[in-house]
C-alpha positions in Angstrom: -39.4 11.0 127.3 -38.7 14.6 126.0 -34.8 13.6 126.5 -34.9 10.4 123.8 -36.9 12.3 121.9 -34.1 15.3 121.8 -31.6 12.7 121.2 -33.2 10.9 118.0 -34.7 14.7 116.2 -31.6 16.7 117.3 -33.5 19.7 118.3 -34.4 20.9 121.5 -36.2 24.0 121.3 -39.5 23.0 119.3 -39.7 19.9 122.5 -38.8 22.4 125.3 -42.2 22.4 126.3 -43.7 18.7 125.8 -43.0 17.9 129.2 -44.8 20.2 130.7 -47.8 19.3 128.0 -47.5 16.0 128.9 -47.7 16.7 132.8 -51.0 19.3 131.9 -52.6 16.3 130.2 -51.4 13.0 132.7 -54.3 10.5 133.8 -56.2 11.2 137.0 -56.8 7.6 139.2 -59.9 7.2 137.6 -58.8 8.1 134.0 -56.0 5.6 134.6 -57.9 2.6 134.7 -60.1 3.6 131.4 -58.3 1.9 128.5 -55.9 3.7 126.5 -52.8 3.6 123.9 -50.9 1.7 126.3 -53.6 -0.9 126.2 -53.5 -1.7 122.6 -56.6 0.5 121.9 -54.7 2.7 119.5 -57.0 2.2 116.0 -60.3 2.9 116.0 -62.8 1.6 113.0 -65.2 3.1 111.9 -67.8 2.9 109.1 -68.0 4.8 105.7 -70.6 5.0 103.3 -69.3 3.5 100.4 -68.6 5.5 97.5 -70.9 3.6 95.3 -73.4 4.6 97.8 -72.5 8.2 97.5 -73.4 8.2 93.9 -76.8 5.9 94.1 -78.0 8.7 96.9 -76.8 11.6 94.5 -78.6 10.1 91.4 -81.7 9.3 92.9 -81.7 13.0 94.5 -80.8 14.5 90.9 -83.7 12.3 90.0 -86.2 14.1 92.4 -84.8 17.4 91.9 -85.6 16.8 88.0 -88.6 15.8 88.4 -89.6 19.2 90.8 -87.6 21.0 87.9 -85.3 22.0 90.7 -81.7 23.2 89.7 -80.0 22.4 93.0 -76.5 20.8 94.1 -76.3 17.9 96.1 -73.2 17.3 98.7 -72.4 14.6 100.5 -69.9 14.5 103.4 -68.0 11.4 105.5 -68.3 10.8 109.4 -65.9 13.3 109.6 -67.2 16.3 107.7 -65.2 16.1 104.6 -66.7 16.2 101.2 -66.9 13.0 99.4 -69.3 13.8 96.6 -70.8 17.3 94.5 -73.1 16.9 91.8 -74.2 20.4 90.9 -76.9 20.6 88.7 -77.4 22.0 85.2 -78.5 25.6 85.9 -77.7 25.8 89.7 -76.6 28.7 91.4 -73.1 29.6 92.5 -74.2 29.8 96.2 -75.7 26.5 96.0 -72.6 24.2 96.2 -71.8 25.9 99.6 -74.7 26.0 101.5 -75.5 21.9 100.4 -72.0 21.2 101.8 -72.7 23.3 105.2 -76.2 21.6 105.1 -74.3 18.1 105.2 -71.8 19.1 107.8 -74.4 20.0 110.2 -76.4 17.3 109.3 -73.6 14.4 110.5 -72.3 17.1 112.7 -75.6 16.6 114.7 -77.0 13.4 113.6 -80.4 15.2 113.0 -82.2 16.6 109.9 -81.3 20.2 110.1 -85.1 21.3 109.6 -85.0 19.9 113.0 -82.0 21.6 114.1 -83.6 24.6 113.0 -86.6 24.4 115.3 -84.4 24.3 118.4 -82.7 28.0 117.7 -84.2 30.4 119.8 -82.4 33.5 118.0 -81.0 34.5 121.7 -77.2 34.9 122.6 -75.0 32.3 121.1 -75.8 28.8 120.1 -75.2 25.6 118.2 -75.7 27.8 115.2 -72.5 30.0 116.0 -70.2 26.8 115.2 -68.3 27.5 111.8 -69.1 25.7 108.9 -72.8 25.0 110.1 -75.9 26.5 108.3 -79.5 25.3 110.1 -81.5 25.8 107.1 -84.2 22.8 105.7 -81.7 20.3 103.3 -79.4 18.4 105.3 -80.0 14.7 106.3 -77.8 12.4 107.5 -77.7 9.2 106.7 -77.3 6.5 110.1 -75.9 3.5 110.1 -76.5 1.6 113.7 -77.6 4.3 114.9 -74.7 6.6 114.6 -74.5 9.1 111.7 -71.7 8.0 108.8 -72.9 10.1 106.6 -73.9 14.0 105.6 -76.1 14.5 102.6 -77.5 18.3 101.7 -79.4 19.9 99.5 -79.1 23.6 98.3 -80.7 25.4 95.7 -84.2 24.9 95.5 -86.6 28.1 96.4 -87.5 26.8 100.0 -85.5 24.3 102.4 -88.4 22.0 102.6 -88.0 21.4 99.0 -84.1 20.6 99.4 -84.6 18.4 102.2 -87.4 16.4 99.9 -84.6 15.9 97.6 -81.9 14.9 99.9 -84.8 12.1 101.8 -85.0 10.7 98.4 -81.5 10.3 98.1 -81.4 8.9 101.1 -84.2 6.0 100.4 -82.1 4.8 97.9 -79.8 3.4 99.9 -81.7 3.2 103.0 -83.2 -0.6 102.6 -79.3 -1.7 102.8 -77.8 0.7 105.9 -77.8 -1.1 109.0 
């Protein structure tokens, strides 16, 4: 393999060590008879919330934070932790975009409010918490479609995190009636 490969780029020295990468990483027996690549399992699908969906769940949040006179930002994050949506509010703070986008992450990261998350640190040694880009503070949801979180949304801004996560659910509910 690492000879063709040679032959087609021309360069040897950035493949000198893919055999040995390749040997580190071969299938065991067991992992042999798993599928793989070589049996035509190379695309995975997966589901997205739609953008349109992005924007209901950020409107109606906007809504709730109005109506709590709440100056807050709303985030909302794909499968894979990338940002697909940031409303910030009129008024909200320059910390608030950040910590609704970490609220999201962790929220699809974990596929559990992060109020709950929360409850489960014990403040000893390292934990879940420790993983960059996290923040298990009240205000991140995600939003489950088949049981499997698609979706991040958070909530940051508001004087108290049960506040922000009160927001974000009522993002969430308007879309919920249509997630499967």
């Amino acid at each position: 393999m690492t000879g063709s490969l040679r032959a087609r780029r021309g360069a040897a020295a950035p493949l000198a060590g893919l055999a040995l990468v390749a040997a580190a990483f071969a299938p065991t027996a067991a992992q042999a008879a798993t599928p793989s690549v070589r049996d035509g399992q190379a695309v995975v699908r997966t589901e997205v919330l739609s953008s349109g969906a992005a924007l209901e769940i950020a409107e109606a949040a906007m809504r709730e934070a109005a109506r709590q006179k709440q100056k807050v930002t709303v985030v909302i994050v794909d499968r894979s932790g990338a940002t697909r949506l940031v409303v910030k509010g009129d008024g909200a703070g320059p910390q608030t975009e950040e910590s609704a986008r970490r609220k999201a992450f962790t929220a699809v990261s974990f596929g559990r409010a992060t109020s709950e998350l929360a409850k489960g640190l014990d403040g000893g040694g390292p934990s879940i918490a420790d993983i960059p880009g996290t923040l298990f503070l009240s205000g991140g949801v995600p939003v489950v479609s088949d049981g499997a979180p698609v979706a991040g949304i958070g909530v940051g801004g508001a004087p108290s995190g049960d506040v922000d996560e009160a927001i974000a659910r009522a993002g969430l509910k308007a879309v919920a009636g249509r997630l499967r």
